[in-house]
C-alpha positions in Angstrom: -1.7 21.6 8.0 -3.6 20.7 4.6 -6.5 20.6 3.1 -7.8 18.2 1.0 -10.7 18.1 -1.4 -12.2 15.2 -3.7 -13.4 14.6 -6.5 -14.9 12.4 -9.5 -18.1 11.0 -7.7 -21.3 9.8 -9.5 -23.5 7.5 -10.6 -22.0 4.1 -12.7 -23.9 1.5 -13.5 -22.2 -1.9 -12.5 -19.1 -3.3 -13.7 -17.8 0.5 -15.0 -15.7 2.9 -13.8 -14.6 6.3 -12.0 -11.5 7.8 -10.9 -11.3 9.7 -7.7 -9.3 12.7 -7.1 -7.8 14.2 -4.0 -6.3 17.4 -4.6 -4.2 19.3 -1.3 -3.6 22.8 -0.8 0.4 22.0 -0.2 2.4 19.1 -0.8 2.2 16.2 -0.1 5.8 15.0 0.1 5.6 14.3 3.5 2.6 12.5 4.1 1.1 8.8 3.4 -2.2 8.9 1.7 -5.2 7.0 1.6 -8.9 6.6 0.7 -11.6 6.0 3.2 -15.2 5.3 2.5 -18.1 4.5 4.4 -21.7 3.2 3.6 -24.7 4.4 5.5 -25.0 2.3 8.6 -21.5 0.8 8.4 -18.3 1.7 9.7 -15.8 3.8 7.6 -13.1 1.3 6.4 -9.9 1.5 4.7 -9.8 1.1 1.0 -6.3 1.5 0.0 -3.0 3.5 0.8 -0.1 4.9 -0.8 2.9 6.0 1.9 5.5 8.6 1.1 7.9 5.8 -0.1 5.6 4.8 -3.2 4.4 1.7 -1.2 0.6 0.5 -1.8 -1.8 -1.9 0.0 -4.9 -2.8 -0.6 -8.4 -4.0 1.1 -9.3 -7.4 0.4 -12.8 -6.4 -1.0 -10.9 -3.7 -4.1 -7.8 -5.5 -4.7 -7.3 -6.3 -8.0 -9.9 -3.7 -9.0 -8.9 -0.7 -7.7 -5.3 1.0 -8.0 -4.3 4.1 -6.0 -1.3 6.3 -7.3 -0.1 9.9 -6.1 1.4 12.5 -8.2 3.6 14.9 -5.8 4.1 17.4 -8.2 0.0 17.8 -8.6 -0.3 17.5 -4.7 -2.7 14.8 -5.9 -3.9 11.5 -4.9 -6.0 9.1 -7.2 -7.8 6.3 -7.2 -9.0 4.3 -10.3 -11.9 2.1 -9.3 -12.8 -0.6 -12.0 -15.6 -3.6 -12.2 -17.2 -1.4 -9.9 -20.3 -3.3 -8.2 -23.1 -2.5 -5.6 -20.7 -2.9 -2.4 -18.6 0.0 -3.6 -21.0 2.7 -2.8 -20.4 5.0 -0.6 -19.1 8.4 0.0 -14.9 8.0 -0.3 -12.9 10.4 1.9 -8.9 11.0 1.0 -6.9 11.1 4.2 -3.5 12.5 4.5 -0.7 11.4 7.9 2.1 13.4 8.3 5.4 11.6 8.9 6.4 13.9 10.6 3.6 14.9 13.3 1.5 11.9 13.2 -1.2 14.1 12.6 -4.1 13.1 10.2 -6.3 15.3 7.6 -9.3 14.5 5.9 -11.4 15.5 3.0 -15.0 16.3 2.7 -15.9 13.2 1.0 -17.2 12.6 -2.8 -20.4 10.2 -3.2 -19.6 7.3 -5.6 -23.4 5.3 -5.8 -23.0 2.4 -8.3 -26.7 1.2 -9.9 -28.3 0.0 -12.9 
């Protein structure tokens, strides 16, 4: 299994920026990637993935704004999150499927709150 642990959280006022980490405890050659996050009261929704092959999709409500990327040799997923507004907060969870169990990990979560 691995473990996964985020990172780069905070406070932004609108329109500015962060970049999320994920960091995992082995590699992560064999799995697709992804960030999660979930507002209070809402359901925890997809925000963008990055598969083993390279391949990316986004959520309707970041594309264009956010960009996810992995660097295998760090063991590490980010995201860069741009124009940020007040729809983007919530705590963002990194989530890693094996290709080769199915089997999914998750992250404690990092709390991105965007306010002026």
């Amino acid at each position: 299994q691995v473990q996964l642990v985020e990172s780069g959280g905070g406070l932004v006022q609108p329109g500015g920026s962060l970049r999320l980490s994920c960091v995992a405890s082995s590699s992560i050659i064999i799995y697709d990637m992804a960030w999660y996050r979930q507002a209070p009261g809402k359901q925890r929704e997809l925000v963008a993935t990055v598969a083993s092959n390279g391949r990316t999709n986004y959520a309707d409500s970041v594309k264009g704004r956010f960009t996810i990327s992995r660097d295998n040799a760090k063991n590490t997923v980010y995201v860069q999150m741009n124009s940020l507004n007040s729809e983007d907060t919530a705590v963002y969870y990194c989530n890693a499927q094996s290709q080769i169990t199915s089997r999914a990990y998750w992250g404690q979560g990092t709390q991105v709150t965007i306010s002026s």
